[in-house]
Each structure stands twice: as C-alpha cells, then as structure tokens.
Z-matrix of the N, CA and C atoms (Angstrom, degrees):
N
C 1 1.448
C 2 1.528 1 108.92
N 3 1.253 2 129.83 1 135.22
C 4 1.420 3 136.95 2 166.49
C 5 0.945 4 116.06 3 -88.07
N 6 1.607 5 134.11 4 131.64
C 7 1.842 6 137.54 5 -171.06
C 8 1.427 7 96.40 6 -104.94
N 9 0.977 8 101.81 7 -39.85
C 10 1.936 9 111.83 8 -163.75
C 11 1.675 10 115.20 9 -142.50
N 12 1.777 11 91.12 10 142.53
C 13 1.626 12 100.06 11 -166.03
C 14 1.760 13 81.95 12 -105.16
N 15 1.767 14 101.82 13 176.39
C 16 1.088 15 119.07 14 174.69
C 17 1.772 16 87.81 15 -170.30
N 18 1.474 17 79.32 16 139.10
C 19 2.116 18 85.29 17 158.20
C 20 1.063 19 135.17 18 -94.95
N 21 1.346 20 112.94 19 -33.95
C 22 1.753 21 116.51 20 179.12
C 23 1.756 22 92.72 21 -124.05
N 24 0.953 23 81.15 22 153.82
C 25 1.539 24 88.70 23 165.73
C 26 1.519 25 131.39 24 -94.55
N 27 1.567 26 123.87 25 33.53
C 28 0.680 27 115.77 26 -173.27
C 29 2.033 28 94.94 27 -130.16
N 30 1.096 29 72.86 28 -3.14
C 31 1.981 30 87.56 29 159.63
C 32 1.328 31 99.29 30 -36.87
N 33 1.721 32 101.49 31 153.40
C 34 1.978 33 106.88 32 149.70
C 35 1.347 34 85.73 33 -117.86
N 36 1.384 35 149.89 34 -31.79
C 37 1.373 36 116.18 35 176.27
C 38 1.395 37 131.17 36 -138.09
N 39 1.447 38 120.20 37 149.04
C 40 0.976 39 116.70 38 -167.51
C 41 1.437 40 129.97 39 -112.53
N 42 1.463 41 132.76 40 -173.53
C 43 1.969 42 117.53 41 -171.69
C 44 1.228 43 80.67 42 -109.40
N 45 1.561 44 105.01 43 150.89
C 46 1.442 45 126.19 44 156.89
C 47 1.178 46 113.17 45 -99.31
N 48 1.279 47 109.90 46 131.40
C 49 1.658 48 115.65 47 -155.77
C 50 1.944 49 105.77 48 -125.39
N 51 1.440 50 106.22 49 23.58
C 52 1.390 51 122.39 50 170.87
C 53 1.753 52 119.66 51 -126.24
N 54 1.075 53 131.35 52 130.35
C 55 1.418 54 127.34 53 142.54
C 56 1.191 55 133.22 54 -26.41
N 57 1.438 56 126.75 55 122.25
C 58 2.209 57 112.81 56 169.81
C 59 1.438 58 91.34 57 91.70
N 60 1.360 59 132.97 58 32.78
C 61 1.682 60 111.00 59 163.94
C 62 1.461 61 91.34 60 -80.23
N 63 1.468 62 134.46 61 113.16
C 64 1.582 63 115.28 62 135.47
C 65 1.492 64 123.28 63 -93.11
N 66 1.402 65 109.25 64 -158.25
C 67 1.210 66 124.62 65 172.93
C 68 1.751 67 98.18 66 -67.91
N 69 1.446 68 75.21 67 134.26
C 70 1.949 69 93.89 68 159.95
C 71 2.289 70 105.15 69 97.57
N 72 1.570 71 85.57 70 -28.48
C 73 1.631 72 94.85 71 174.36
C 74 1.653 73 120.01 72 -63.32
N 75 1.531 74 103.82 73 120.30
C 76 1.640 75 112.00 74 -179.02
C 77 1.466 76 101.10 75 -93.66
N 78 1.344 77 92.74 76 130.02
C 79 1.734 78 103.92 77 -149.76
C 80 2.102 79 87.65 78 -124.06
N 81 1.545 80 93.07 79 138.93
C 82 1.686 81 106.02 80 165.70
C 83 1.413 82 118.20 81 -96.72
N 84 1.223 83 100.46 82 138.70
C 85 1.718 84 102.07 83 -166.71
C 86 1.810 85 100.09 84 -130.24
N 87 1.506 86 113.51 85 135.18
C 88 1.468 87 113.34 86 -160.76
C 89 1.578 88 83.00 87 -111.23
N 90 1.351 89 109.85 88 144.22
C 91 1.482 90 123.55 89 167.48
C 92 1.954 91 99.44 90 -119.17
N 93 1.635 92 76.48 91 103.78
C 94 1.535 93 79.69 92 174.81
C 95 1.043 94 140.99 93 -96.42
N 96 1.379 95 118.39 94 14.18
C 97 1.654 96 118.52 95 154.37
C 98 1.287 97 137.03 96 -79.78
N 99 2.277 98 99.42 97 -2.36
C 100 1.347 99 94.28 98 -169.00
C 101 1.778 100 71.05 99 -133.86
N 102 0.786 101 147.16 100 18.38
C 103 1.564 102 159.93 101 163.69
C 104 1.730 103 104.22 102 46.98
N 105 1.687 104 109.35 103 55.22
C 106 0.962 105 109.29 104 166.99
C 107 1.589 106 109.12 105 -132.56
N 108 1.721 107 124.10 106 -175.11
C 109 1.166 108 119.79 107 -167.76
C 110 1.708 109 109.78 108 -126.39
N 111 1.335 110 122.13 109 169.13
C 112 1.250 111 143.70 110 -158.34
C 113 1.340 112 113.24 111 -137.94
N 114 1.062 113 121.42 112 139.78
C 115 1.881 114 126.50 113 174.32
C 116 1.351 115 100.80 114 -125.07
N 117 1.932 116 111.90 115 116.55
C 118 1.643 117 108.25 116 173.49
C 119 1.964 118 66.97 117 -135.70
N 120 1.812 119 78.59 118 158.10
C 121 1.781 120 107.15 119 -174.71
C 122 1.824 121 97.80 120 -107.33
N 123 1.295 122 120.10 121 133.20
C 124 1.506 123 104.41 122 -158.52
C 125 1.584 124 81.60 123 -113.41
N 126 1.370 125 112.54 124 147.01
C 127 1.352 126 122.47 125 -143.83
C 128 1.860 127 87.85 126 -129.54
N 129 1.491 128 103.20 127 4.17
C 130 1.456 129 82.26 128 175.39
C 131 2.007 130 78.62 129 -143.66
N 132 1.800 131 112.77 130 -176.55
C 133 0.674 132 132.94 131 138.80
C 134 1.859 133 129.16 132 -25.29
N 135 1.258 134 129.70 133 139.75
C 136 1.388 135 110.66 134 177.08
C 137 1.442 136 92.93 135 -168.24
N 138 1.537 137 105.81 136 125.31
C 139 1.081 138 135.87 137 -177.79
C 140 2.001 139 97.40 138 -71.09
N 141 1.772 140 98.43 139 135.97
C 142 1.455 141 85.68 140 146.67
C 143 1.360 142 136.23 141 -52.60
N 144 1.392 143 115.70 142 143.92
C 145 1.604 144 112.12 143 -178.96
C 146 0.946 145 118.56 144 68.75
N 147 1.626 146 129.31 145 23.18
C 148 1.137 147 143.04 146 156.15
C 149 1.306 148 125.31 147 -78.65
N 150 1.545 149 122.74 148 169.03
C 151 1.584 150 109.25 149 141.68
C 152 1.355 151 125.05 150 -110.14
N 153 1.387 152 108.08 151 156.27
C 154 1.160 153 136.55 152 175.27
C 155 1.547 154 119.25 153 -95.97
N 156 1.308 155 129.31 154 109.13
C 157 1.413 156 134.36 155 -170.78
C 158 1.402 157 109.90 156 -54.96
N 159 1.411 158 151.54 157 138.07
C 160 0.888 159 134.92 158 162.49
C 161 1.379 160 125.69 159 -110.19
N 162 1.521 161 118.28 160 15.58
C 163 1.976 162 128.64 161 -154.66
C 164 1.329 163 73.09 162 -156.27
N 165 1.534 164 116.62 163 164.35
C 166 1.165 165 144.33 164 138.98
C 167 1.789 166 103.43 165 -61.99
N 168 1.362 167 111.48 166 133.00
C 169 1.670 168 99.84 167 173.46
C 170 1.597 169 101.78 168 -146.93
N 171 1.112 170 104.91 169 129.91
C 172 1.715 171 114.01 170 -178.73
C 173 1.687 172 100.89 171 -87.98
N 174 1.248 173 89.74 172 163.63
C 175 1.842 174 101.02 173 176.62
C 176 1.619 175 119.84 174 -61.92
N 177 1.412 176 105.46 175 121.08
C 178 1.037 177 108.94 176 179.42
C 179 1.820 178 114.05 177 110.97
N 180 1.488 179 106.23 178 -6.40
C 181 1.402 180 110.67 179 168.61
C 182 1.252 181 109.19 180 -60.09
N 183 1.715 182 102.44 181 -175.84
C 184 1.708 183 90.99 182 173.02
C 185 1.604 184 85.21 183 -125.98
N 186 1.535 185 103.53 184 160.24
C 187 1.573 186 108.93 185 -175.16
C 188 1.805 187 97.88 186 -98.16
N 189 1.474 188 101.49 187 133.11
C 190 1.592 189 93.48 188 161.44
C 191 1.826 190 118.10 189 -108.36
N 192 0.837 191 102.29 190 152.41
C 193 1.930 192 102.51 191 -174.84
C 194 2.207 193 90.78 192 -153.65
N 195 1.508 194 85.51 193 135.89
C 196 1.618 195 81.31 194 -176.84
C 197 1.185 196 134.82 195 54.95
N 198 1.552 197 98.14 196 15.82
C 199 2.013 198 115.30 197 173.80
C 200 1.405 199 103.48 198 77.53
N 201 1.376 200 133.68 199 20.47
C 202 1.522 201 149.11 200 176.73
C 203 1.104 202 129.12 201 -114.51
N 204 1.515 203 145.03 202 151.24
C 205 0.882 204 146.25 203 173.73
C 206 1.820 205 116.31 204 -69.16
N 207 0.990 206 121.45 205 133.15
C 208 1.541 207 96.71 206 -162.88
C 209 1.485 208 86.34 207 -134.46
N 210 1.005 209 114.08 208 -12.13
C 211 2.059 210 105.16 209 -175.12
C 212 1.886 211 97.34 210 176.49
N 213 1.411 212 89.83 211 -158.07
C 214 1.436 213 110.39 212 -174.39
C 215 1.821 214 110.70 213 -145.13
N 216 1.406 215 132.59 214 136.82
C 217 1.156 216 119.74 215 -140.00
C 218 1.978 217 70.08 216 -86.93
N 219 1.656 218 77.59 217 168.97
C 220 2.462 219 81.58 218 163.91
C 221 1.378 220 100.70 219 -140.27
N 222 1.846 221 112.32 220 0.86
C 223 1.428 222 95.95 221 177.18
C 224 1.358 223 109.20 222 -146.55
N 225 1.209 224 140.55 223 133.12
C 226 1.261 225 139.82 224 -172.01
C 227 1.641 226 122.12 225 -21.24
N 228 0.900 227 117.53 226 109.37
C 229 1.831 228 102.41 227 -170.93
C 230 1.788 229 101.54 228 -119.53
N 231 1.147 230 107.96 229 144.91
C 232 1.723 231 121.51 230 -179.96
C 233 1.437 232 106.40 231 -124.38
N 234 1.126 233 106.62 232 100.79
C 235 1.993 234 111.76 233 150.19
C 236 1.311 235 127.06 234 22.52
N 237 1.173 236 140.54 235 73.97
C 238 1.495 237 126.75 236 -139.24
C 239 1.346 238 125.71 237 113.10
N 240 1.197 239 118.97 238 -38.20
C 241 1.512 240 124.21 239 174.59
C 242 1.503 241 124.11 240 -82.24
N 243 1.144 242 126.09 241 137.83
C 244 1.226 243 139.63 242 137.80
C 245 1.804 244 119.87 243 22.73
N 246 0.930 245 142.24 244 109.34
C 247 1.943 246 104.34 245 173.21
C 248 1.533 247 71.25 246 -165.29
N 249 1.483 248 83.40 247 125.67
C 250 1.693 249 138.73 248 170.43
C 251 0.996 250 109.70 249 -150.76
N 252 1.545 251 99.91 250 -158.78
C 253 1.605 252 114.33 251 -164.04
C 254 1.445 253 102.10 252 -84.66
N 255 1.253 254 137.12 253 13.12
C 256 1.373 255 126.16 254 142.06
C 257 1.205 256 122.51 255 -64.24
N 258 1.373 257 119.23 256 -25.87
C 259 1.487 258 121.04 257 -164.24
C 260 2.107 259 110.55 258 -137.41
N 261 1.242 260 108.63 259 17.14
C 262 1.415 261 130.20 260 -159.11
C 263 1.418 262 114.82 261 -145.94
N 264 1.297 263 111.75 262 126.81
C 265 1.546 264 109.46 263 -179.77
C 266 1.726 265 92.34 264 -122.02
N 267 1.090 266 125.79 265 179.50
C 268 1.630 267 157.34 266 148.97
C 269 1.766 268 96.91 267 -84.77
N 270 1.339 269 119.31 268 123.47
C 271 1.082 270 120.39 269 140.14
C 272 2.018 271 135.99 270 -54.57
N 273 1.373 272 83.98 271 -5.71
C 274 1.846 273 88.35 272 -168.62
C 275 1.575 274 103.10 273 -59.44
N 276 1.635 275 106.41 274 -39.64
C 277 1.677 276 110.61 275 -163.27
C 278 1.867 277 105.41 276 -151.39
C-alpha cells in the first residue's frame, strides 16, 4: 500500500494520500519520477492530504514539495512529523 506520494526525490516532504496515518504507522512513500518507493515511520498523526516530513529540518530550511520551493520551515520539524502551517511558512509574506 502507498501512504505518501513525492515527485523528485529530493523533496523533504511529501502528501499522504490515505486515511488512519497515526503515530507509530510505517508508511510507503512512491517517488514518482524515478518510480520507486520509500519507508518513513510518521511519528505524529497525519491527516489525509497532508504532509509528511521526510528530513529532519531546522528553522529556516527551505521546504521542497514537487522539486520546488514551497516555504521556509518556522518550527523545528523531524522526519515523520506532521508539517504545516504550524511548522511552515510561504516565503511570499
């Protein structure tokens, strides 16, 4: 079963594209530009259509999603966790 997509692999995070991820669930993640798969353990809760952290990233990283810059972290994030707008800004503003 696949939990989470990614396009490049050089992403840190990816969407969970299943229902029921909690904490403690070892989740498969497909990188589909090179059409292979990934095992991260999600250490928190995760909403469908979320993301899923895939790096440890300190404040001030930049997040990639879809091989893009998509924000800048604002709160400590670990591999496994959760990361939204608790822990994610937009650079626009």
């Amino acid at each position: 079963m696949i939990h989470f997509v990614l396009h490049d692999a050089h992403d840190t995070v990816a969407v969970v594209v299943v229902e029921g991820v909690t904490a403690g669930t070892t989740m498969t993640g497909w990188i589909m530009d090179e059409d292979k798969t990934i095992m991260v353990t999600a250490t928190q809760d995760i909403p469908i259509g979320h993301k899923v952290a895939l790096k440890d990233m300190a404040v001030g990283d930049t997040v990639l999603k879809y091989g893009i810059d998509i924000g800048k972290v604002t709160a400590k994030i670990k591999a496994g966790e959760h990361a939204h707008v608790q822990n994610i800004k937009t650079k626009r503003w």
